[in-house]
C-alpha positions in Angstrom: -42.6 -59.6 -14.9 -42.7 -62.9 -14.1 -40.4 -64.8 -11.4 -38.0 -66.7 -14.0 -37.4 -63.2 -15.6 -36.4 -61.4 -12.5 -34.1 -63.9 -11.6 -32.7 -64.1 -14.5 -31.8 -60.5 -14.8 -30.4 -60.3 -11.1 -28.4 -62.9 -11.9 -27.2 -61.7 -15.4 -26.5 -58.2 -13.3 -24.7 -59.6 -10.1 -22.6 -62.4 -12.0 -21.4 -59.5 -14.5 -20.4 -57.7 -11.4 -18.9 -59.7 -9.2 -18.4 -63.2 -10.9 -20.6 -66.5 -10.8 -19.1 -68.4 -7.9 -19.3 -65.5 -5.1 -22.8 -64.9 -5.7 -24.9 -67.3 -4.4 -28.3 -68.5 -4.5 -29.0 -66.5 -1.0 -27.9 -63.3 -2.6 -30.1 -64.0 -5.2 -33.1 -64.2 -3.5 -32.8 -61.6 -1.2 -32.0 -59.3 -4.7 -35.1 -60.7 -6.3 -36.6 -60.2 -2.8 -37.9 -64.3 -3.2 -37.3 -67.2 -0.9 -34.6 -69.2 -2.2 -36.6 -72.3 -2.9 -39.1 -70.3 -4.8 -35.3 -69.9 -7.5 -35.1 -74.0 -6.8 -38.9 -74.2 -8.3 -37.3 -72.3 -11.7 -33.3 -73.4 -11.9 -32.8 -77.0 -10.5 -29.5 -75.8 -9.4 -26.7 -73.2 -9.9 -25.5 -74.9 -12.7 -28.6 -74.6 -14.7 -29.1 -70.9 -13.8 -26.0 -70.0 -15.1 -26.7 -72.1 -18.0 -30.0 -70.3 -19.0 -28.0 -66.6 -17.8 -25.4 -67.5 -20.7 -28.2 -68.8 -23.1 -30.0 -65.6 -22.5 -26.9 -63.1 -22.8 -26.5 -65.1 -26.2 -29.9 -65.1 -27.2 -30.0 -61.3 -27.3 -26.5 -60.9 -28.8 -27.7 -63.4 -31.4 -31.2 -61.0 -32.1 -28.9 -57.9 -32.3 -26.9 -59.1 -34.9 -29.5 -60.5 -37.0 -31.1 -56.9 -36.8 -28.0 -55.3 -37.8 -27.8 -57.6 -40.8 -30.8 -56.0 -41.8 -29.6 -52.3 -42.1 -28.9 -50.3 -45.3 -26.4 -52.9 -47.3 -25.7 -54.6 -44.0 -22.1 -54.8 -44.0 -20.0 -51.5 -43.1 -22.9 -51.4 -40.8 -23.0 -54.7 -39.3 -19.1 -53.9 -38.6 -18.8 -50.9 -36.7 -22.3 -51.8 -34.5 -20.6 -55.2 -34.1 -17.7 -54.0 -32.8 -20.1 -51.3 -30.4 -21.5 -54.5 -29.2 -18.3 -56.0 -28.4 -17.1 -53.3 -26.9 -20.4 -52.9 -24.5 -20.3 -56.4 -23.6 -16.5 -56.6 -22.9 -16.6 -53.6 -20.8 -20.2 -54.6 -18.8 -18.7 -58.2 -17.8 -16.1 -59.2 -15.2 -13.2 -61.0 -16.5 -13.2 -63.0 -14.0 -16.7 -64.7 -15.1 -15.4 -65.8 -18.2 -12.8 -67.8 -16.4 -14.8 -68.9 -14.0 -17.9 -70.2 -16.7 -14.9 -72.5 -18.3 -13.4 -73.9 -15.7 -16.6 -74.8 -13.1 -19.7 -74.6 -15.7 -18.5 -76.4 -18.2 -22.0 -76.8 -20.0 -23.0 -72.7 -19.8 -19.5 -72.6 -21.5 -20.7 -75.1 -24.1 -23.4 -72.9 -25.2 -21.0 -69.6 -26.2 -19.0 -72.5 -28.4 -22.1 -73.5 -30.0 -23.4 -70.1 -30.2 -19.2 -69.1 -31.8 -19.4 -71.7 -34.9 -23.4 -71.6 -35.2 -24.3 -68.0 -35.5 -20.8 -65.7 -35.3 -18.9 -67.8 -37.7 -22.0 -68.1 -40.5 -22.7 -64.3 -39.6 -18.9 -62.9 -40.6 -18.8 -65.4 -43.7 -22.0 -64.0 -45.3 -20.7 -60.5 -44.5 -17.4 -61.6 -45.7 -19.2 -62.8 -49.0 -21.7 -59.2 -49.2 -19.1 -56.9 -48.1 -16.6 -58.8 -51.5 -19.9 -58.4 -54.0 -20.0 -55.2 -52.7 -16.5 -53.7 -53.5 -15.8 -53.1 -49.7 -13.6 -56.5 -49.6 -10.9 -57.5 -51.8 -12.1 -60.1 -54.0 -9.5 -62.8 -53.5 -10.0 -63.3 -50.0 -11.2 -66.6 -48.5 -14.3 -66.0 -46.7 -14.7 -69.0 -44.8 -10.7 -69.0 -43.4 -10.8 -65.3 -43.0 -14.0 -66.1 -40.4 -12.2 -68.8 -38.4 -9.2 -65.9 -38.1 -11.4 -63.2 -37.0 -13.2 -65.7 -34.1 -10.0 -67.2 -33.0 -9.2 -63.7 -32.7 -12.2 -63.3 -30.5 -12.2 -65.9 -28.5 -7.7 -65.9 -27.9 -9.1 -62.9 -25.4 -10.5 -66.0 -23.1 -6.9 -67.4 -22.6 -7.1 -67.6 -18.7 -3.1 -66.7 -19.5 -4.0 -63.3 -20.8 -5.1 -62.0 -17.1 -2.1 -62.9 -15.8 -0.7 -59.5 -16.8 -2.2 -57.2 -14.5 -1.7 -54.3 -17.0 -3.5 -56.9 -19.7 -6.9 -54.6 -21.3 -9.5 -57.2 -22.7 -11.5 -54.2 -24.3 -8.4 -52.3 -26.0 -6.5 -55.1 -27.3 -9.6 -56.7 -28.9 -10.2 -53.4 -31.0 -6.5 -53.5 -32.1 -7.0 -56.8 -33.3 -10.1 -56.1 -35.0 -8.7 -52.5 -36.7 -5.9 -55.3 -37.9 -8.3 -57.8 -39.4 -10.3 -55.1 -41.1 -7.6 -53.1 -42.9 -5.8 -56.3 -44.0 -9.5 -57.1 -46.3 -10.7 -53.4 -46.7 -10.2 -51.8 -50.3 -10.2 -48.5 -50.4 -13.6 -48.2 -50.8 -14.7 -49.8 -47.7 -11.6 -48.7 -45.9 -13.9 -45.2 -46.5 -16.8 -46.3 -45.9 -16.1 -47.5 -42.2 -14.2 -44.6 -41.4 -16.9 -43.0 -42.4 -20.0 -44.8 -40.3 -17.2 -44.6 -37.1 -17.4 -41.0 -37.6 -20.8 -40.9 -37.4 -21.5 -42.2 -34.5 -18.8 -41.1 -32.3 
């Protein structure tokens, strides 16, 4: 593997641990087991590490939902492994990172809004669309509105407000929301159907 890689996935691991600003380029390269200048001859500084860590955290979410796109009809699918992912990568990240990414790296943090309106939003409005032609949807929703709901949704869990509450669950109350959004466009059909694919894979 070569030397980018590894430091990439340290850093991906300790940062979802343990946050972005406490780890430090030291702890890095004793992880990797590298001199720290051999990380300055990859990232030109923290900022740009973190950068490329978010780009390649959203690179692979970005591969995993094209490939669930791709399964049987795609869309009663593409929602319950969608909302497996989410639930992976809420759970695997400290909250604290998120916070920390907006407020001190602002350009890493540009890359997840990019990565929001470019792929999640285009994503949900052509499942939107499918699941619609498909019976699973009722017919007379807006798509394209409906997808700007369902992301705000997502992304309302970033509110540095929400961790004030130190009883506040980033995991459960996202899958409440999402359970909300879904049986407010379901028919019966695909109100079935998802019950259904949830059943089968818990």
């Amino acid at each position: 593997m070569e030397t980018r890689q590894r430091i990439l996935e340290a850093a991906t691991e300790q940062f979802a641990r343990f946050g972005v600003r406490t780890i430090t380029m030291e702890d890095l390269a004793r992880q990797v087991g590298i001199s720290k200048k051999t990380i300055y001859q990859e990232f030109e500084d923290k900022k740009d590490l973190v950068k490329a860590v978010f780009a390649r955290i959203l690179e692979e979410d970005r591969q995993r939902l094209a490939f669930i796109a791709e399964q049987g009809d795609g869309v009663i699918e593409h929602l319950v492994q969608t909302s497996k992912m989410m639930r992976e990568r809420l759970t695997s990240i400290n909250p604290l990172v998120i916070l920390e990414v907006q407020k001190y790296f602002p350009e890493a943090w540009k890359i997840f809004e990019s990565f929001k309106e470019d792929t999640i939003q285009s994503d949900l409005v052509k499942v939107l669309e499918k699941g619609k032609e498909l019976g699973y949807f009722r017919k007379e929703i807006d798509s394209k509105i409906l997808a700007k709901v369902r992301i705000t949704q997502i992304t309302s869990a970033f509110d540095p407000r929400s961790f004030a509450d130190v009883e506040y669950n980033l995991v459960e109350e996202q899958m409440v929301i999402l359970d909300h959004f879904l049986h407010g466009i379901f028919t019966e059909k695909g109100r079935e159907a998802y019950l259904f694919q949830q059943n089968i894979l818990t």
